[in-house]
C-alpha positions as CSV (number, residue, x, y, z in Angstrom):
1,X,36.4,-0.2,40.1
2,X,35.4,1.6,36.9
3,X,38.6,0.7,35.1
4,X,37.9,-3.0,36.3
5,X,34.6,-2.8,34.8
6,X,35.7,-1.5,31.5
7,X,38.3,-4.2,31.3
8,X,36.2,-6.7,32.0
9,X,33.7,-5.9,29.2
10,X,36.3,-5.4,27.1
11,X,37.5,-9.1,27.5
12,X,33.6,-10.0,27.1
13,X,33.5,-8.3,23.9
14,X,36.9,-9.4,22.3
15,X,35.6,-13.0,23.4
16,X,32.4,-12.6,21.8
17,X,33.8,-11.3,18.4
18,X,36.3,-13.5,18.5
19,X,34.3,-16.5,18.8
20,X,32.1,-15.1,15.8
21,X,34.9,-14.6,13.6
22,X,36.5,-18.4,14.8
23,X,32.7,-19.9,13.6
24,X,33.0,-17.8,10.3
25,X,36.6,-18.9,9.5
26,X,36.0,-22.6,10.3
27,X,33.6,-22.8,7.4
28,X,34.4,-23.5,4.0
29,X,32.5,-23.4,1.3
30,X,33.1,-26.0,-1.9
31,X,30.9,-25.2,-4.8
32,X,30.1,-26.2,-7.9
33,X,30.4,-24.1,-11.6
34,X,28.5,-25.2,-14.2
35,X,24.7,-24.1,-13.2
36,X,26.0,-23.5,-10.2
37,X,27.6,-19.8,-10.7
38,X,27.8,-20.8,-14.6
39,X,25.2,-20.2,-16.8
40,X,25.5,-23.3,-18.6
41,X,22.2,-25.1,-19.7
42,X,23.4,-28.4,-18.6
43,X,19.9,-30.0,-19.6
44,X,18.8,-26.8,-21.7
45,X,18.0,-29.5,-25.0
46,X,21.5,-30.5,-25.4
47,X,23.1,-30.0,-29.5
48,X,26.4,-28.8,-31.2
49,X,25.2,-25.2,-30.6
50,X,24.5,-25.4,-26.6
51,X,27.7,-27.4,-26.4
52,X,29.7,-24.4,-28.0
53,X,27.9,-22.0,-26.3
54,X,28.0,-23.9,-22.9
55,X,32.1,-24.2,-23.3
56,X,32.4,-20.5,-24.4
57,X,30.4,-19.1,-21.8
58,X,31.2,-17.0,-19.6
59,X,28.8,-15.5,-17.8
60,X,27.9,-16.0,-13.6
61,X,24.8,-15.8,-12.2
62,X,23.8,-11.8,-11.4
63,X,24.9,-11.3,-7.8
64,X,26.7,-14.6,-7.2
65,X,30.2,-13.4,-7.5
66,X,29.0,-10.8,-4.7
67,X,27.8,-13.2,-2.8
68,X,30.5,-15.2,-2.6
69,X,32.9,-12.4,-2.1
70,X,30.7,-11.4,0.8
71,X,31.5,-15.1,2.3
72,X,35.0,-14.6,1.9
73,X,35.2,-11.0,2.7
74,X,38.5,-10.8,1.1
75,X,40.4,-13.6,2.6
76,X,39.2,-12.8,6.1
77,X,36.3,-14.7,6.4
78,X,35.1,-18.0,4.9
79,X,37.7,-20.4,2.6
80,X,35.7,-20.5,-0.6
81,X,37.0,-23.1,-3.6
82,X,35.3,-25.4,-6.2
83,X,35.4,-29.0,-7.2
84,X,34.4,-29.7,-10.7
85,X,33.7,-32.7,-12.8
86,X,34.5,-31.0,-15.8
87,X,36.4,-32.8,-18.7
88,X,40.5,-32.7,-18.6
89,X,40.0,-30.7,-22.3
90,X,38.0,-28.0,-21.1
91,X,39.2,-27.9,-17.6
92,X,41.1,-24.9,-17.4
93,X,38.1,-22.6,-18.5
94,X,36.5,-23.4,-15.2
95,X,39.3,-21.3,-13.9
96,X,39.4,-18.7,-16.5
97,X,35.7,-18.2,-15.5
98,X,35.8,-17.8,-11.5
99,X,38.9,-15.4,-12.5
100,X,37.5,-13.4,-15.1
101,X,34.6,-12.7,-13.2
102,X,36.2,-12.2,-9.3
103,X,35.4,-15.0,-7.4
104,X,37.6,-15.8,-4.6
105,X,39.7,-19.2,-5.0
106,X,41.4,-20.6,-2.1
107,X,41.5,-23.9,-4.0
108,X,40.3,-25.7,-7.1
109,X,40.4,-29.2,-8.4
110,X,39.0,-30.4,-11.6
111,X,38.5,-34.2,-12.9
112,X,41.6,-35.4,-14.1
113,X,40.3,-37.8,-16.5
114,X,37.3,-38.5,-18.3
115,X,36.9,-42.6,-17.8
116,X,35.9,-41.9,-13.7
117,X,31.8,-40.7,-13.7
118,X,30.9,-37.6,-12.9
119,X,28.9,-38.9,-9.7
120,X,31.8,-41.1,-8.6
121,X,34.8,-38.6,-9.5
122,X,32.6,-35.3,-7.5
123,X,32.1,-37.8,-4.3
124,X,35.2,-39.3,-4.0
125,X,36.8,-35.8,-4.8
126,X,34.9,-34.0,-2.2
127,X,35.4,-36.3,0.9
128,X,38.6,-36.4,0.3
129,X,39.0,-32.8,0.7
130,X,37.0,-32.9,3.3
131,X,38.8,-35.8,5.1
132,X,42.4,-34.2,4.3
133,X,41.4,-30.9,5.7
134,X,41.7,-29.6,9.7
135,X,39.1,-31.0,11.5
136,X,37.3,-28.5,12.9
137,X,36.0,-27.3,9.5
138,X,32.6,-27.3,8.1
139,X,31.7,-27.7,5.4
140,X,29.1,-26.2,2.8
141,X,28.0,-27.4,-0.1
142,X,26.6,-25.3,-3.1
143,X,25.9,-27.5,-6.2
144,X,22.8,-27.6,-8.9
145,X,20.4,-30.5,-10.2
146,X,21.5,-29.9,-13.6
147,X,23.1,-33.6,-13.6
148,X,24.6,-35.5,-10.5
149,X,25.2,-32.8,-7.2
150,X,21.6,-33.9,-5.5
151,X,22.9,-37.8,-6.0
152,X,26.4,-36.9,-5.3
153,X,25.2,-34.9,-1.6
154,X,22.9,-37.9,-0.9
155,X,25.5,-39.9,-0.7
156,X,28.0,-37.8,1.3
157,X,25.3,-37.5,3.9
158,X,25.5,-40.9,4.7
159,X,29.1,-41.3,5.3
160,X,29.9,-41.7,9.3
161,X,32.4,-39.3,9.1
162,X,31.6,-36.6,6.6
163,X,28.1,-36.2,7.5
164,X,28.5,-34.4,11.2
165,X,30.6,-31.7,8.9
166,X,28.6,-30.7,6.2
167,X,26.8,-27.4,8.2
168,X,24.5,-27.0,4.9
169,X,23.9,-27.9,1.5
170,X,22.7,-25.6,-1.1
171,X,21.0,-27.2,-4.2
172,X,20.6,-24.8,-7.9
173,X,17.1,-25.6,-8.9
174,X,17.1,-24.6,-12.5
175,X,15.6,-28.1,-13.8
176,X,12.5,-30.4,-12.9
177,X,15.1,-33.3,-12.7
178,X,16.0,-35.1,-9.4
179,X,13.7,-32.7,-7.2
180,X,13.3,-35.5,-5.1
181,X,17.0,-36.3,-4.4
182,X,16.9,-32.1,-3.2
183,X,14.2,-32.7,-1.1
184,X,16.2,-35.3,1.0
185,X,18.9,-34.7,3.6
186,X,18.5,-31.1,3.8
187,X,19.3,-30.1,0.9
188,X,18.1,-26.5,0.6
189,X,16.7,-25.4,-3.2
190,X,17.7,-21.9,-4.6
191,X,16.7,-20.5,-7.7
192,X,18.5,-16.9,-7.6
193,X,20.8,-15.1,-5.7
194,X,18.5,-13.0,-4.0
195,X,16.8,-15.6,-2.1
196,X,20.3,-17.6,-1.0
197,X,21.4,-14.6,0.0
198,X,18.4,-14.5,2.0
199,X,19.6,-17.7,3.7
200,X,23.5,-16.9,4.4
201,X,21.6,-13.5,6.2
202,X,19.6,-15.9,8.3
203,X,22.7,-17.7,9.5
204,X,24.4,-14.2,9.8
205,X,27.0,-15.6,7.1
206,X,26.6,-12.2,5.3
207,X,25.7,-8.6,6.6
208,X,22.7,-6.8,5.6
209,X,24.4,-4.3,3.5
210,X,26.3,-7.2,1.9
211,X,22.1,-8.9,1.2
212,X,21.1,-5.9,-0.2
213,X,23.8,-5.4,-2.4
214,X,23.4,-8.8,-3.9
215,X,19.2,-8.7,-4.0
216,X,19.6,-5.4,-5.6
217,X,21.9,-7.0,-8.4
218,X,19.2,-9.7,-8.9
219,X,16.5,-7.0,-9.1
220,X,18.2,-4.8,-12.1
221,X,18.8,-8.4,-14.1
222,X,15.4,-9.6,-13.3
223,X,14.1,-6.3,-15.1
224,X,16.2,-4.9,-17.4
225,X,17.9,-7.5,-19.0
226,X,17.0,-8.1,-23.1
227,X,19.3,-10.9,-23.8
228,X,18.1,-13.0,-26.7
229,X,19.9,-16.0,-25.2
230,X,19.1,-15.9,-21.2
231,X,18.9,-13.4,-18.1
232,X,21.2,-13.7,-15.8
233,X,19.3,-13.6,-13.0
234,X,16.9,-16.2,-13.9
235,X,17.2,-17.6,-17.3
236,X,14.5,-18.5,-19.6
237,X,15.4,-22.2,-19.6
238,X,14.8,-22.8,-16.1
239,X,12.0,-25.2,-15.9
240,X,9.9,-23.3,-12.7
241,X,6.1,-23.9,-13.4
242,X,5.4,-26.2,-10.5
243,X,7.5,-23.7,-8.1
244,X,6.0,-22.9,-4.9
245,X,7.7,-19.2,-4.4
246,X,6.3,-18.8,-0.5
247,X,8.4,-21.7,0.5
248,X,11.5,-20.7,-1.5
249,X,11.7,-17.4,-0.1
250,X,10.8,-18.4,3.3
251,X,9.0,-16.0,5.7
252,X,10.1,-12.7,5.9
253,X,13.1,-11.6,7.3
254,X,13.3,-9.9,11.2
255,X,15.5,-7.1,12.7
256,X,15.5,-5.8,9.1
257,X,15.1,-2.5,7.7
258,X,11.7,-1.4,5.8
259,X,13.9,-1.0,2.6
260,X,15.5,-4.5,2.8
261,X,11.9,-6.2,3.2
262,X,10.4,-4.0,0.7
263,X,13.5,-5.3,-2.0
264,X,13.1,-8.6,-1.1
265,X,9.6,-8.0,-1.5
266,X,10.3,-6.7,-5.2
267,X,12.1,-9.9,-6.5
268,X,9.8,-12.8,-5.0
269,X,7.3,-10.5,-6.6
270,X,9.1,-11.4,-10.2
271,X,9.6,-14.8,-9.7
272,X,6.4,-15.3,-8.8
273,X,5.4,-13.2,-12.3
274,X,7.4,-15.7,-14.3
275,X,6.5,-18.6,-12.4
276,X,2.4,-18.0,-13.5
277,X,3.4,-17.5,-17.3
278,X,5.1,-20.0,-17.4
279,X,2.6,-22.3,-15.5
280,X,0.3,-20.5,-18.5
281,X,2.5,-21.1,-21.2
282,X,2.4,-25.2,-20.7
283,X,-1.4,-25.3,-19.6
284,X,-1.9,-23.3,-22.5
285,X,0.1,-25.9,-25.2
């Protein structure tokens, strides 16, 4: 009877597991680059210099290529690939970037030519995928309101047949630019990595050692870094004085430790910091 019993749990467990890891691997994640992981400025007062800089950079988002590693937890979790609508010239940088700084690429496609729009090259390329792929996938979406990825989601949403597998869609919101378009469909604003990784912990995408790892990379760019240009974890042109910081970090987090709360804590306690100056800064002018 005892042997019984312990087979029988055992089959309960293996189902259980199982079936978690099934859910995990039948998501796949399609992001975006530029001001998505990419530091970029994509509407940072466009000129000669920010376009050099911008096609010379190379430098992610702190905690982002964590992140995204903890997603794909070395090929045996999540698919995780990009789709960008950057120009055939500059392409292959894209690339070099998610290579030279670790992110996992199961695929990558890039605009093949520069006479299709941005908007109508990134919709058409992502149901596509999307459509092409098995059909139990999800799908989520991580793009930025830098230039088109709001519009470009919108319309996704209301196709019959992609819309029931997007699970989630995950909006950059460096800029003041199309916050409406974020605020439709879902679409769920982030401005650093610490709070998405809050929300890949809330739907147990990510462990809490993997959370902490990538909060705790946010907090040491949020307070030590003395770039003249930018910090990576939140960069001095992101436009953030009408923020509301509550709502972005949501309530706090349960079944937690002490130490995790108290980090998470630390870094909404930043933001909020340079939200008020720079609410200050543009009463003041």
């Amino acid at each position: 009877m005892k042997t019984f019993r312990r087979v029988a749990l055992f089959l309960i467990l293996s189902t259980r597991f199982a079936g978690a890891e099934t859910a995990k691997t039948n998501l796949v994640v399609i992001s975006d680059i530029d001001d998505t992981i990419k530091i970029s400025r994509m509407r940072a007062g466009w000129n000669v210099f920010a376009e050099a800089l911008h096609v010379l950079e190379k430098h992610s988002f702190s905690g982002m290529p964590e992140l995204y590693n903890a997603l794909s937890d070395h090929g045996k979790g999540m698919k995780v690939g990009y789709i960008s609508a950057a120009i055939p010239l500059t392409a292959f940088l894209g690339e070099d970037f998610v290579k030279a700084n670790e992110f996992p690429n199961d695929f990558f496609q890039n605009r093949k030519d520069i006479f299709t729009s941005v908007l109508d090259y990134k919709v058409s390329a992502i149901a596509t995928f999307i459509r092409s792929s098995d059909p139990k996938k999800q799908f989520i979406l991580l793009g930025d309101n830098g230039e088109h990825d709001p519009e470009v989601f919108n319309q996704l949403m209301v196709m019959p047949d992609i819309r029931p597998r997007l699970s989630k869609l995950y909006i950059h919101r460096l800029y003041s630019h199309l916050l409406k378009e974020v605020a439709q469909n879902g679409q769920v604003p982030f401005l650093t990595t610490a709070d998405l990784a809050q929300r890949f912990f809330e739907n147990q995408w990510i462990t809490e050692r993997q959370l902490v790892e990538c909060v705790t990379t946010v907090k040491v760019g949020l307070t030590t870094s003395q770039d003249i240009f930018f910090n990576f974890a939140l960069p001095e042109f992101a436009e953030i004085a009408d923020l509301d910081v509550d709502k972005l970090f949501g309530p706090p987090l349960k079944n937690v430790a002490p130490d995790t709360l108290k980090l998470l804590a630390d870094v909404k306690a930043i933001v909020q910091k340079r939200v008020n100056e720079q609410k200050k800064a543009a009463e003041d002018k």
